[in-house]
DRENDO-1510 file (C-alpha; in Angstrom, 1 decimal, always signed):
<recs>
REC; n; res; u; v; w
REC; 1; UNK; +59.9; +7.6; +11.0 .
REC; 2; UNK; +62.8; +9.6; +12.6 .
REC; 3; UNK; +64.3; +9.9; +8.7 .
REC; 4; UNK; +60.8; +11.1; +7.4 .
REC; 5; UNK; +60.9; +14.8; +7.4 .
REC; 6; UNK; +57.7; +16.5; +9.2 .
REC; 7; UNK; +56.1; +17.7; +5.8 .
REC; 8; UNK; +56.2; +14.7; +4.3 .
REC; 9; UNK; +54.3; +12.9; +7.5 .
REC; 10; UNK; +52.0; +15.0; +7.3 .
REC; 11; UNK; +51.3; +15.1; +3.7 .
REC; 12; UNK; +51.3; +11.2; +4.7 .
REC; 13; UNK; +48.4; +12.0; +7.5 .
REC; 14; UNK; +46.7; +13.6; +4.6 .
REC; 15; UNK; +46.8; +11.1; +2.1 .
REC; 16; UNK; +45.1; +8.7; +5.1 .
REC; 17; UNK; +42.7; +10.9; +5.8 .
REC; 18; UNK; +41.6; +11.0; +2.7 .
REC; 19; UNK; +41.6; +7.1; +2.1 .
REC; 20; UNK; +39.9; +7.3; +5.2 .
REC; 21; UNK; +37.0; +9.3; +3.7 .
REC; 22; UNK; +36.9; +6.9; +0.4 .
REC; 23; UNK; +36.3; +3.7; +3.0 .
REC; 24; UNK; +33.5; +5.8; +4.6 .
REC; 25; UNK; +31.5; +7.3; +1.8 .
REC; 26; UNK; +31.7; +3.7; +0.2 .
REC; 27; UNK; +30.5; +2.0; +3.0 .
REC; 28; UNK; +27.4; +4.5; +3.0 .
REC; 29; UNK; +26.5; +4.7; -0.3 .
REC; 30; UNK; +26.5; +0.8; -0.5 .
REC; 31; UNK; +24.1; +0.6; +1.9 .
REC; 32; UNK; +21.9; +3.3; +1.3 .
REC; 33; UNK; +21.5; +2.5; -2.7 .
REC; 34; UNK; +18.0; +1.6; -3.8 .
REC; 35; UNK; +18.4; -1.6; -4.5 .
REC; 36; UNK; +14.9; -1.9; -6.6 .
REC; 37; UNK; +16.7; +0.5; -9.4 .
REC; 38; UNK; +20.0; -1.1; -9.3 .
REC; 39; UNK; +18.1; -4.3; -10.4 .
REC; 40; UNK; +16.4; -2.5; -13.0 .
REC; 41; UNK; +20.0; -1.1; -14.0 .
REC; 42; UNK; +21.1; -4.6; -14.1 .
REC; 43; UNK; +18.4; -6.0; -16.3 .
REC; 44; UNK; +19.3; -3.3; -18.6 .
REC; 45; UNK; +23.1; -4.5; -19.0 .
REC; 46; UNK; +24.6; -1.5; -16.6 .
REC; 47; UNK; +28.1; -2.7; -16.1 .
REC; 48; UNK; +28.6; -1.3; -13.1 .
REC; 49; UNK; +25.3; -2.0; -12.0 .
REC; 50; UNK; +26.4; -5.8; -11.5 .
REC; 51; UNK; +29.1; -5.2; -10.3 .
REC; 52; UNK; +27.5; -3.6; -7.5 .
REC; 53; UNK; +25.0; -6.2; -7.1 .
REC; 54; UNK; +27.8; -8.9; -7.1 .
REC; 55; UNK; +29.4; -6.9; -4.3 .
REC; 56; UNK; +26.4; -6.4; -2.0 .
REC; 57; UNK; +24.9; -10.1; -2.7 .
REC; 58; UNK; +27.8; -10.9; +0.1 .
REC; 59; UNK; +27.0; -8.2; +2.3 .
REC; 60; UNK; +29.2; -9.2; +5.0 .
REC; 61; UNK; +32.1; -9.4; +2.8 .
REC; 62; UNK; +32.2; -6.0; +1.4 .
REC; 63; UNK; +31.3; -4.8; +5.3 .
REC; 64; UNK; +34.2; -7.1; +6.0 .
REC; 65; UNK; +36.8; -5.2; +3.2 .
REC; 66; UNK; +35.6; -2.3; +3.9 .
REC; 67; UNK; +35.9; -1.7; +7.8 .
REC; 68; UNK; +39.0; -3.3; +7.9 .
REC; 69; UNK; +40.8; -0.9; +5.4 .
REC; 70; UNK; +38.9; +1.7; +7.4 .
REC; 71; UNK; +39.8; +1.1; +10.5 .
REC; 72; UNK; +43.6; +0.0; +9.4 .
REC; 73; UNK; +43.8; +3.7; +7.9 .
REC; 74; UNK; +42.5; +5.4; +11.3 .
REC; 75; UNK; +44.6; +3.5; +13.6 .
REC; 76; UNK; +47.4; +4.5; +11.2 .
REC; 77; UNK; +46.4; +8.2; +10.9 .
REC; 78; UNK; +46.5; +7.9; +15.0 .
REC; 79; UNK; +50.2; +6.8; +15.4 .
REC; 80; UNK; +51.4; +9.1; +13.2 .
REC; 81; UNK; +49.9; +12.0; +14.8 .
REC; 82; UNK; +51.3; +10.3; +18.0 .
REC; 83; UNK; +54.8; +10.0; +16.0 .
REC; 84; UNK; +54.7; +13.9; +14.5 .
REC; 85; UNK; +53.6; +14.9; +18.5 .
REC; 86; UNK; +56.5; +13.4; +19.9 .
REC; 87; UNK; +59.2; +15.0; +16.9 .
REC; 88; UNK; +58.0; +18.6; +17.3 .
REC; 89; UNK; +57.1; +18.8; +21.1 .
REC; 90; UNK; +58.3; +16.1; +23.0 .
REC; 91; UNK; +56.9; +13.6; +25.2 .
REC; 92; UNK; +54.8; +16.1; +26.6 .
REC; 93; UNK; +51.6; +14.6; +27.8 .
REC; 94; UNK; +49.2; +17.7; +27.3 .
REC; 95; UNK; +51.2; +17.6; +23.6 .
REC; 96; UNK; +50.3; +14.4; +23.1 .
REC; 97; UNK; +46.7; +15.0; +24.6 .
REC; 98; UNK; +46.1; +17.5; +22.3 .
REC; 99; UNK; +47.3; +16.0; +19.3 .
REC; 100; UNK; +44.7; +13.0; +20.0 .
REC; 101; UNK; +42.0; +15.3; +19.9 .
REC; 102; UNK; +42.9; +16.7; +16.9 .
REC; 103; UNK; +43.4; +13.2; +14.7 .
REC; 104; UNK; +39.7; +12.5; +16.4 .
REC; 105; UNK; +38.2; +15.7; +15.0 .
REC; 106; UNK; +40.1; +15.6; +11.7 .
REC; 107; UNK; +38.5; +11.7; +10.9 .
REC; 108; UNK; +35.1; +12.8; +12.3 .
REC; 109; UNK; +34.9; +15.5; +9.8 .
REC; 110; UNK; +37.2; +15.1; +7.2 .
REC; 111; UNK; +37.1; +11.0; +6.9 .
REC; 112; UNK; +33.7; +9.9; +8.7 .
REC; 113; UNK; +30.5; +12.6; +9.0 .
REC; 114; UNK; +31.1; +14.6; +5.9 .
REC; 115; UNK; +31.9; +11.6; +3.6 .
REC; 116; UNK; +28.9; +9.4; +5.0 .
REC; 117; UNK; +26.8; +12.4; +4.0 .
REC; 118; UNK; +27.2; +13.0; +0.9 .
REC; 119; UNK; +27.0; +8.9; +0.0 .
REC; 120; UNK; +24.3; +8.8; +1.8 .
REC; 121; UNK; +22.6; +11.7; -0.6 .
REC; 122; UNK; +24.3; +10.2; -3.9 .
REC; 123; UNK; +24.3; +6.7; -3.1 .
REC; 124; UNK; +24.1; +5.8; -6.9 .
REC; 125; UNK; +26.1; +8.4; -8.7 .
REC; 126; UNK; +29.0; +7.1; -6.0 .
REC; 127; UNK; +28.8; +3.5; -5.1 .
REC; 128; UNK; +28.5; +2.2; -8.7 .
REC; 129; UNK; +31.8; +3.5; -9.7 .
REC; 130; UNK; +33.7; +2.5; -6.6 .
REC; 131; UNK; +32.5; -1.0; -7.1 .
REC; 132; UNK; +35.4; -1.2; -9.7 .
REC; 133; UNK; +38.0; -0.4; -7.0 .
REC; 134; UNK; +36.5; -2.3; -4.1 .
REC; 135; UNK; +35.9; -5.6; -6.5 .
REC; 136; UNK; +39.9; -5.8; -6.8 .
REC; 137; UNK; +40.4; -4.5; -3.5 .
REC; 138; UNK; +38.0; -7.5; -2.0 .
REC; 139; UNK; +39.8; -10.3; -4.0 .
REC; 140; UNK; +43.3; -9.1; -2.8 .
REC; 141; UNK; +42.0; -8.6; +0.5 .
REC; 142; UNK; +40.0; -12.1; +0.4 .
REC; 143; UNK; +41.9; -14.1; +2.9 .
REC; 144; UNK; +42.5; -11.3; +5.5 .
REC; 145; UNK; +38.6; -10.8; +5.5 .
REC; 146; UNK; +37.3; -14.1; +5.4 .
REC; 147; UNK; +39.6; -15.0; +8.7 .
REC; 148; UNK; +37.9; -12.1; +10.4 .
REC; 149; UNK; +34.4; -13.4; +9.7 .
REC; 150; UNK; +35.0; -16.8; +11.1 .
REC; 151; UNK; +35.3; -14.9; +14.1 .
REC; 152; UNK; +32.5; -12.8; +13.6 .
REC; 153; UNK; +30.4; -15.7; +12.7 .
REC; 154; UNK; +31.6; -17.9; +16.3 .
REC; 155; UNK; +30.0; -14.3; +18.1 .
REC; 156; UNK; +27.4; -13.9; +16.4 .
REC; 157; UNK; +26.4; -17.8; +17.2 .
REC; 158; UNK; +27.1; -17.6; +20.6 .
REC; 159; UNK; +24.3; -14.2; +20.6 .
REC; 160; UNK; +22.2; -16.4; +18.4 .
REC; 161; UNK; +22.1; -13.5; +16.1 .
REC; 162; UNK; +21.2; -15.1; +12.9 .
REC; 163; UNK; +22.1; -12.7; +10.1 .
REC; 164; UNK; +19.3; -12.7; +7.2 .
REC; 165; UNK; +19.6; -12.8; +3.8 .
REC; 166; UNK; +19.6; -10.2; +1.0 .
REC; 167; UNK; +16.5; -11.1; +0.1 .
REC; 168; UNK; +14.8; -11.0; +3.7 .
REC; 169; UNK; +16.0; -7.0; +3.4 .
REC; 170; UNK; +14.6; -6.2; +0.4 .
REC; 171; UNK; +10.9; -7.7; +1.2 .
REC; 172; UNK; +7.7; -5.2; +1.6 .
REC; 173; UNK; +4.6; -5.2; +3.4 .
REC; 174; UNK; +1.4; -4.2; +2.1 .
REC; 175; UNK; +1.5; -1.1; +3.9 .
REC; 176; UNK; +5.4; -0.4; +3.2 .
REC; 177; UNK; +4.3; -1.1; -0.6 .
REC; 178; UNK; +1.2; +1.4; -0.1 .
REC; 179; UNK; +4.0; +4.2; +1.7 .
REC; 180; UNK; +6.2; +3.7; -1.4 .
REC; 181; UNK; +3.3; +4.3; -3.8 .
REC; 182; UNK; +1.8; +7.7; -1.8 .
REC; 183; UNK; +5.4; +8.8; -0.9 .
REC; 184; UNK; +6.7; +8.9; -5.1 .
REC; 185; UNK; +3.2; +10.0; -5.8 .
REC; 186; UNK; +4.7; +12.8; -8.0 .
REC; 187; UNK; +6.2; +9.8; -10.4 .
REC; 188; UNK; +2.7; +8.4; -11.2 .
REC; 189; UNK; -0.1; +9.8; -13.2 .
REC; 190; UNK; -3.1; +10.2; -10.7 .
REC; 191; UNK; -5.3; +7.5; -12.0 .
REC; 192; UNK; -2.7; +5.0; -11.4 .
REC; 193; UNK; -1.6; +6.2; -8.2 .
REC; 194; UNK; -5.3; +5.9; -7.2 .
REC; 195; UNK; -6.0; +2.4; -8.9 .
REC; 196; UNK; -2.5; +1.2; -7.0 .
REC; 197; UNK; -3.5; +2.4; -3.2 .
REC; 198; UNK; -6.8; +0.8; -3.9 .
REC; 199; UNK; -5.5; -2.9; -4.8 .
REC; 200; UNK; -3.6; -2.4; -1.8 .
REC; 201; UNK; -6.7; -1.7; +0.5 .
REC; 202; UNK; -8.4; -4.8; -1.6 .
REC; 203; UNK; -7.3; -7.2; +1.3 .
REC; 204; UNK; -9.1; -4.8; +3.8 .
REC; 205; UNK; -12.7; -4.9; +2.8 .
REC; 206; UNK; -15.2; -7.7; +2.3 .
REC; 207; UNK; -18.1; -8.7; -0.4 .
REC; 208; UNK; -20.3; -7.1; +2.3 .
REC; 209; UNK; -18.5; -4.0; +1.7 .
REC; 210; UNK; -19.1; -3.5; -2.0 .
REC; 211; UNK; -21.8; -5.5; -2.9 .
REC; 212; UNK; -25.5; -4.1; -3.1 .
REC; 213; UNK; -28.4; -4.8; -0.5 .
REC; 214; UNK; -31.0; -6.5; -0.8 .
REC; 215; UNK; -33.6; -4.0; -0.7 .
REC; 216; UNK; -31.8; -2.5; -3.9 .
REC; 217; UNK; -31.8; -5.7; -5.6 .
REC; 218; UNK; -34.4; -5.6; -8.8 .
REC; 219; UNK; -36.0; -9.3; -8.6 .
REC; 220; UNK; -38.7; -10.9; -10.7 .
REC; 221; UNK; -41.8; -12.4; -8.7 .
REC; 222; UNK; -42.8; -15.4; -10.3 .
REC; 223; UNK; -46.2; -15.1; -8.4 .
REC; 224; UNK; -46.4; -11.9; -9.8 .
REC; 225; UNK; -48.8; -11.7; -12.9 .
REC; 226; UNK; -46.6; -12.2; -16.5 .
REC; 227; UNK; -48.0; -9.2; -18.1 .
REC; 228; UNK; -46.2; -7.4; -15.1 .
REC; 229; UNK; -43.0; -9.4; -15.2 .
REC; 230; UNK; -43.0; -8.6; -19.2 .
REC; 231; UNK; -42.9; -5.2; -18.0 .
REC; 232; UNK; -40.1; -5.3; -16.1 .
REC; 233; UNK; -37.9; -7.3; -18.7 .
REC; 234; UNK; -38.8; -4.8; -21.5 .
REC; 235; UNK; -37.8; -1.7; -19.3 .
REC; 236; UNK; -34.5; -3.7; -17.0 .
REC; 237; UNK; -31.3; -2.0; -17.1 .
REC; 238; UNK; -29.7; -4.8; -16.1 .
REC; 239; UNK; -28.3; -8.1; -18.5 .
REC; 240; UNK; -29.1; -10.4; -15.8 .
REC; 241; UNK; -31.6; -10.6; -12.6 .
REC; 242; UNK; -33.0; -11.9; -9.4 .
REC; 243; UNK; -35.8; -14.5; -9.8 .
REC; 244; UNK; -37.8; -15.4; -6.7 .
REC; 245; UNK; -40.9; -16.4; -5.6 .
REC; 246; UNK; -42.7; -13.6; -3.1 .
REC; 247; UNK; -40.0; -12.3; -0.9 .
REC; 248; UNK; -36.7; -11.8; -2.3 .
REC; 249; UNK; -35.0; -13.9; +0.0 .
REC; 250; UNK; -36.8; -16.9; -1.8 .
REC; 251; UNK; -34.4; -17.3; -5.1 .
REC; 252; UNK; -35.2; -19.2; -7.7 .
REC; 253; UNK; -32.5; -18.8; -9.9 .
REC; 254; UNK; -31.0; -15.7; -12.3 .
REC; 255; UNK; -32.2; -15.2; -15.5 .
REC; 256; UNK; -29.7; -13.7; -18.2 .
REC; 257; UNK; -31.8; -11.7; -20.2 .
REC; 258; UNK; -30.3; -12.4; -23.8 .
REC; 259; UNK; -32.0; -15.8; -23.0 .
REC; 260; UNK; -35.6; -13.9; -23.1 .
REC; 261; UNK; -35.9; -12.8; -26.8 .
REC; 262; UNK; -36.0; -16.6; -28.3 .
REC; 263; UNK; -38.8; -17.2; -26.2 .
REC; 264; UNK; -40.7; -14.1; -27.3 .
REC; 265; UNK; -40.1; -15.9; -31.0 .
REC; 266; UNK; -41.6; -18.7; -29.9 .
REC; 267; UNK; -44.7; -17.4; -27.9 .
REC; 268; UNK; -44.2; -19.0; -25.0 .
REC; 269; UNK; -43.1; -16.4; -22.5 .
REC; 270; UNK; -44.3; -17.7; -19.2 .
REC; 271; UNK; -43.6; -18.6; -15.9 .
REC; 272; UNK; -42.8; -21.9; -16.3 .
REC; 273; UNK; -40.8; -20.8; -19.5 .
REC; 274; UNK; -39.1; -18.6; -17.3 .
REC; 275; UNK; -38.5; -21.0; -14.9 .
REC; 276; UNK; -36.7; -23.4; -17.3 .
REC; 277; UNK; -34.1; -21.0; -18.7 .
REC; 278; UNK; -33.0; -19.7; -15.2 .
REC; 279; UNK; -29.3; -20.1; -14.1 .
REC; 280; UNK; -28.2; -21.8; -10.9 .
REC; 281; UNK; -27.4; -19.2; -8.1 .
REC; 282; UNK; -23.7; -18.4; -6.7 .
REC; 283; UNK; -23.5; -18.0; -3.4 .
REC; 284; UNK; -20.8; -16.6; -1.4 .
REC; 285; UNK; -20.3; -15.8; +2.3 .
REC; 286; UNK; -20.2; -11.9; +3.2 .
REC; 287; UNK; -16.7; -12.0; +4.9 .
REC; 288; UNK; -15.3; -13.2; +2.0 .
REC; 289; UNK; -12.4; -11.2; +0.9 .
REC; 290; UNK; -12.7; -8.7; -1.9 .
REC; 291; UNK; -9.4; -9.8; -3.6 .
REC; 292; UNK; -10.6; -13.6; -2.9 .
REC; 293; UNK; -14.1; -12.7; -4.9 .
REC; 294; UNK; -12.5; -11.7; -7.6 .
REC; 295; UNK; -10.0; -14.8; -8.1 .
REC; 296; UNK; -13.1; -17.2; -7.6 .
REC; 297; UNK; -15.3; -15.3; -10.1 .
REC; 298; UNK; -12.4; -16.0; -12.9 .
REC; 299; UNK; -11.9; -19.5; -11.6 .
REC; 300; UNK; -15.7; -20.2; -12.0 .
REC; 301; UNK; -16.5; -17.9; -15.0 .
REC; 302; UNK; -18.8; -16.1; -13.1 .
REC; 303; UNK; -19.8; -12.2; -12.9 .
REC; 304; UNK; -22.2; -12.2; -10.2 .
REC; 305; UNK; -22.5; -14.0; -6.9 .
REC; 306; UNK; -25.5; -13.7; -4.1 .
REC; 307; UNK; -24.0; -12.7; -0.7 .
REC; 308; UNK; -25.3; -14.5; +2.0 .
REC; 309; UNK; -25.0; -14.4; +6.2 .
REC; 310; UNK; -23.9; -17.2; +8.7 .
REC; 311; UNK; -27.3; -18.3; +8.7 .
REC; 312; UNK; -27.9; -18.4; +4.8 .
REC; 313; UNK; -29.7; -15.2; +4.4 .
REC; 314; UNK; -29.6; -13.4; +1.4 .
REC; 315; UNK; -27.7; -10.4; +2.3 .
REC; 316; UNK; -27.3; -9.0; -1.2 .
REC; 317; UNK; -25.5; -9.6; -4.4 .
REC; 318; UNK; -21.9; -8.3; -5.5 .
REC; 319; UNK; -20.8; -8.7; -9.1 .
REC; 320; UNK; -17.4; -8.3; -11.0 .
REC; 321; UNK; -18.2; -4.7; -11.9 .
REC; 322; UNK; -18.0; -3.6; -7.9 .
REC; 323; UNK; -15.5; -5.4; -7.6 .
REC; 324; UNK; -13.4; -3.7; -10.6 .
REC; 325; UNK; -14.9; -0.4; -9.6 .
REC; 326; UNK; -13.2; -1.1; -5.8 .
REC; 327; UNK; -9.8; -0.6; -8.1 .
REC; 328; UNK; -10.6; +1.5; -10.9 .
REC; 329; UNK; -13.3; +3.8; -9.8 .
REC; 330; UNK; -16.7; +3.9; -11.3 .
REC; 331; UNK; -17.8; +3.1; -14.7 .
REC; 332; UNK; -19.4; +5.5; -16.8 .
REC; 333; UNK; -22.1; +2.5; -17.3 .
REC; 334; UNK; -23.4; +2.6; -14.0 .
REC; 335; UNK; -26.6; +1.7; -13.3 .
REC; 336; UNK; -28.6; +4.9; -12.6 .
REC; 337; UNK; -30.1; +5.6; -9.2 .
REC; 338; UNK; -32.1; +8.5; -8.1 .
REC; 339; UNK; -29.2; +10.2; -6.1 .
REC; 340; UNK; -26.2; +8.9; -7.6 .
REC; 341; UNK; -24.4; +11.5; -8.0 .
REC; 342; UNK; -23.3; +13.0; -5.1 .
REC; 343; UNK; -21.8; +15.9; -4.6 .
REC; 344; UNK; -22.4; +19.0; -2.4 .
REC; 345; UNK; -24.9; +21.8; -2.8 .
REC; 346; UNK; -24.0; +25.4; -2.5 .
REC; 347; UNK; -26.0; +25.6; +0.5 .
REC; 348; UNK; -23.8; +22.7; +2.1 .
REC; 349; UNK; -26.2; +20.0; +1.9 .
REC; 350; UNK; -26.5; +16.6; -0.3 .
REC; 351; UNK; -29.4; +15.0; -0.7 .
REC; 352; UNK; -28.9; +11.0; -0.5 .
REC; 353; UNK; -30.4; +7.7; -0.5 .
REC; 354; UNK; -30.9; +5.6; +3.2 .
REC; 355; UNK; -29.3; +2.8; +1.5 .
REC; 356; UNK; -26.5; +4.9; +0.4 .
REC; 357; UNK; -22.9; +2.9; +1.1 .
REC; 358; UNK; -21.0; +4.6; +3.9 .
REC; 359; UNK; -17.9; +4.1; +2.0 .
REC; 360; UNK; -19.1; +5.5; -1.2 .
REC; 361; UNK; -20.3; +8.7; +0.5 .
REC; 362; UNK; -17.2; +9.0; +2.3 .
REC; 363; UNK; -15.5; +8.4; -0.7 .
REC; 364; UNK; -17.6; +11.0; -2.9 .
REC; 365; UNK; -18.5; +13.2; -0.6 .
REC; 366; UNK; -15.1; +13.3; +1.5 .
REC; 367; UNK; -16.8; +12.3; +4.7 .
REC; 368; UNK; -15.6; +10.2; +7.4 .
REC; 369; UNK; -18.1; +8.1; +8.5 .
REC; 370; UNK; -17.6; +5.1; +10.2 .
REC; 371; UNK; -17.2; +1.6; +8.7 .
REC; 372; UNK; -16.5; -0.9; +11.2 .
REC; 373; UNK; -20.4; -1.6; +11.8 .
REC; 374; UNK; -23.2; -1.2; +9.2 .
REC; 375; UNK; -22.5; -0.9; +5.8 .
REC; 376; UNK; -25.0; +1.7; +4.7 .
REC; 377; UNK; -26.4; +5.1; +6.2 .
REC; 378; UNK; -29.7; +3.5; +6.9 .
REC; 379; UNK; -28.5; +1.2; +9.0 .
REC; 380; UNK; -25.8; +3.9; +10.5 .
REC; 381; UNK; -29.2; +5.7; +11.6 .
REC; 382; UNK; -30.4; +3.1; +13.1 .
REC; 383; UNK; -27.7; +1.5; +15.2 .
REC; 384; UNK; -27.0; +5.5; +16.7 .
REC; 385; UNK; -30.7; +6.1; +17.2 .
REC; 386; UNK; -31.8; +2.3; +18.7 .
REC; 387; UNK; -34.8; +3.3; +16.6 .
REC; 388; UNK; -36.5; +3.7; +13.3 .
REC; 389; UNK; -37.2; +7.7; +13.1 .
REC; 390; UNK; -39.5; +9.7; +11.8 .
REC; 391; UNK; -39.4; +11.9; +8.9 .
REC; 392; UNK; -38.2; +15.1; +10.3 .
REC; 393; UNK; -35.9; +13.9; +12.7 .
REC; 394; UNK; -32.2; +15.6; +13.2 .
REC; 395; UNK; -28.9; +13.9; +14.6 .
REC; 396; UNK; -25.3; +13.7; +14.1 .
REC; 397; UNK; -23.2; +11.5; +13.3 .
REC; 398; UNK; -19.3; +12.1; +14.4 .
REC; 399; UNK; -19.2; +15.8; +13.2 .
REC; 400; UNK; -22.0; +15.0; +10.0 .
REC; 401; UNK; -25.2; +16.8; +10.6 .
REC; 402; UNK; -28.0; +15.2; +9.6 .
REC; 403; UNK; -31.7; +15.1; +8.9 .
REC; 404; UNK; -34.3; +12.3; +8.0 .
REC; 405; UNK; -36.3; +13.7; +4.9 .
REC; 406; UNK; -38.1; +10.4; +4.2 .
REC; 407; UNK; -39.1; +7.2; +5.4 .
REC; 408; UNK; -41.0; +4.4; +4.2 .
REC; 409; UNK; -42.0; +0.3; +5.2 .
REC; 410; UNK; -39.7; +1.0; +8.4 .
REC; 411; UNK; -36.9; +1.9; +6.3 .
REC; 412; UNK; -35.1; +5.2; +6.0 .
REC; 413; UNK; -35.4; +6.5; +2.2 .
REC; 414; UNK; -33.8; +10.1; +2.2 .
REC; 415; UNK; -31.6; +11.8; +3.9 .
REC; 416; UNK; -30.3; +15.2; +3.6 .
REC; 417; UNK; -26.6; +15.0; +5.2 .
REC; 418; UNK; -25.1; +18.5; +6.4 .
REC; 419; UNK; -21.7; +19.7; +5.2 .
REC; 420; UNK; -19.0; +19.0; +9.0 .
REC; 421; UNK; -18.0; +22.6; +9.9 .
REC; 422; UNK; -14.3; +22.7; +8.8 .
REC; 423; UNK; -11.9; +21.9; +12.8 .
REC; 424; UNK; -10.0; +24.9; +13.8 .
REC; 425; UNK; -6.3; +24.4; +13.3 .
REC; 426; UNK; -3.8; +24.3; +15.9 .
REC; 427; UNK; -2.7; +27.6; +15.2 .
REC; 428; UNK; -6.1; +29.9; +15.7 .
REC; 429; UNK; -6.4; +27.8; +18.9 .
</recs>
C-alpha cells in the first residue's frame, strides 16, 4: 500500500463504502419485501419477481452471500483507514484512535443506517433489481458460503435452534389476517371490508348467538282449532314453520308451506293432513359454531335447524339466512318485526323489543352491551336485576340507561334504552 498514493486510497475507502451500503440496503429490502405481492408478481410472469423468490426460498444463503461480502468490505474499509492513519501521521496512537472512530461513523451512516432505511421504505422498487447482481454474485460465491453455514448449522444444533421454513414465516392467524384487512382498509370498498372482518369473527360466535328464541318462534298448534291454523297459513310470512302440539317445546315436525296449496285442491286441509306432509326436524346443539352451521347445512341440504340445550330443550331455531346475514349484513327481506329498525330518536331514546339480540342492538345502535352471558336484552334485565320488573322500572346497564315500558306473562316486552352520555376525553380531564 506504500506505492498507492493517498488519493487514490481513499477514493479506494470510498468505493468500499459504497459497496458497503449496496450489501446493506440489499440485505434490508430482501427482508422487508411483502412477500404476498411478490407472489402475485410472479404468477404474473415478473422476471425479476422470481428471481427474487428463487433468492429468498434459501434464506440462509442469500443471508450467507450477503453478510459475508458485507462484512469482508467493512473489515477492509477498517485497514485501510488504519493503513492511510499510519502514512499521513504516524504510529501515533490518538491518530490511529481517531481514525477508528471515523471509519465507524462513516459505515454507520454512509454504509449501514442510511442504506437499511431507505430499503426498508422501498423494499420492492430495490430488491427486485438487485436480485440480478446478487443471483451471480451467490453462484460465484457458492462454495465460500456454503462452508460457512456448515458451521452455522453445528451452532445452531448445539442451541437447538431449529430454523423454520419460508413457509412457517409467511403463515397468518385469524387475528393477523383480520389486522391486515382493518389496517389496508383504504384498498377495499366498505362492504367488503365489512363482509371480510365478519367471516373472521364467524369462529367467535355460536348458533345461540344468531339464531331466534323461542318465544319469537311462529308455531302451528295442532290442538288449536283448523279454522285458526288456516288463518295463520293464509297470513305467514314465512316459507316454512314450527308445528307442535300445545307448548312450543313439543315439535312435531316443520311444515314447508308450498306443500299446503295441493291439499287446499283436494279439500282435505286438516290436522291429520297436516300431520302427514310435515318434515322431520334438524336439531343442532347451541355451542355449535357459526362457521360449523353453515358447512353442515350444505352438507345436509338444509336451511333451517332447531337449536337445542344440554338437556334437549328447544332453545330456538337458526336458519341459513342468519347465518349469511352474520357475513353480509341484513337482507332487505327480513321478516318484519314491530321494532326492527332501530335507530336513535332525536330525543336520545330507541324504543326496542325485550327479546331484542344484544349483538344486534350493539351492532345497530352502536352500543356495548355485554355478550358473554344472555343473548338478548330480556334476559340482560333479568340476570342484573335477579328479578322480573315491573313496568316502570329504571336501571343501567354498563353506561346504557334504561327503562321497562312493558311487560307481559313474566317476560319483558318493551324497553326504551337511553342514549350513554358521550366519556370525557383525556384532554378536558
Amino acid at each position: 500500500m506504500d506505492d498507492i498514493p493517498i488519493a487514490t486510497q481513499l477514493w479506494l475507502l470510498v468505493v468500499l463504502l459504497i459497496l458497503s451500503g449496496f450489501f446493506s440496503i440489499a440485505e434490508t429490502s430482501m427482508m422487508a419485501l411483502n412477500r404476498y405481492r411478490l407472489r402475485a408478481m410472479v404468477r404474473l410472469g415478473n422476471r425479476a419477481a422470481k428471481k427474487t423468490a428463487a433468492l429468498l426460498a434459501r434464506t440462509d444463503r442469500l443471508l450467507g452471500v450477503i453478510l459475508l461480502c458485507n462484512n469482508l468490505i467493512n473489515s477492509a474499509a477498517a485497514v485501510l483507514v488504519g493503513v492511510i492513519t499510519i502514512e499521513l501521521f504516524g504510529e501515533n496512537r490518538i491518530a490511529l484512535g481517531l481514525g477508528t472512530a471515523a471509519v465507524t461513523f462513516l459505515i454507520l451512516v454512509f454504509s449501514e443506517i442510511t442504506p437499511k432505511i431507505i430499503g426498508a421504505s422501498h423494499p420492492e422498487r430495490i430488491a427486485l433489481p438487485l436480485s440480478y447482481a446478487l443471483g451471480p454474485l451467490l453462484r460465484v460465491l457458492y462454495p465460500v458460503v456454503w462452508f460457512v453455514n456448515v458451521f452455522v448449522s453445528a451452532l445452531l444444533w448445539m442451541l437447538r435452534v431449529k430454523p423454520r421454513s419460508a413457509g412457517d414465516h409467511e403463515r397468518l392467524s385469524l387475528e393477523e389476517l383480520r389486522s391486515l384487512v382493518l389496517e389496508h382498509s383504504r384498498m377495499l370498498p366498505h362492504q367488503h371490508q365489512s363482509i371480510l372482518t365478519n367471516l373472521f369473527g364467524l369462529d367467535r360466535i355460536t348458533v345461540e348467538d344468531v339464531m331466534t328464541p323461542r318465544a319469537r318462534i311462529e308455531a302451528i298448534d295442532l290442538d288449536a282449532p283448523i279454522e285458526r291454523v288456516m288463518e295463520q297459513l293464509s297470513t305467514s310470512y314465512y316459507t316454512r314453520l314450527l308445528v307442535s302440539r300445545g307448548e312450543t317445546n313439543n315439535v312435531v315436525g316443520l311444515l314447508h308451506l308450498r306443500k299446503t296449496p295441493a291439499l287446499l285442491q283436494r279439500g282435505v286441509l286438516n290436522h291429520a293432513a297436516i300431520e302427514s306432509i310435515l318434515d322431520e326436524p334438524y336439531y343442532v346443539p347451541a355451542a355449535t359454531p357459526v362457521f360449523a352451521q353453515l358447512q353442515y347445512f350444505q352438507e345436509n341440504r338444509q336451511r333451517l335447524a332447531l337449536v337445542v340445550d344440554e338437556y334437549g330443550e328447544l332453545l330456538g331455531l337458526v336458519t341459513l339466512e342468519d347465518i349469511i346475514e352474520e357475513i353480509i349484513g341484513e337482507f332487505t327481506t327480513t321478516a318484519p318485526v314491530r321494532f326492527g329498525n332501530f335507530g336513535w330518536s332525536k330525543d336520545g331514546s330507541a324504543l326496542v323489543e325485550g327479546g331484542s339480540s344484544l349483538r344486534e342492538l350493539n351492532r345497530k345502535l352502536g352500543l356495548a352491551l355485554p355478550i358473554d352471558g344472555p343473548k338478548t336484552l330480556n334476559g340482560l334485565i333479568i340476570e342484573h336485576l335477579r328479578d322480573i320488573p315491573e313496568a316502570g322500572v329504571g336501571l343501567k346497564v354498563g353506561d346504557v340507561p334504561m327503562e321497562i315500558v312493558q311487560t307481559l306473562d313474566r317476560v319483558i316486552k318493551t324497553v326504551r334504552l337511553h342514549q350513554p352520555k358521550p366519556k370525557p376525553s383525556a384532554a378536558a380531564a
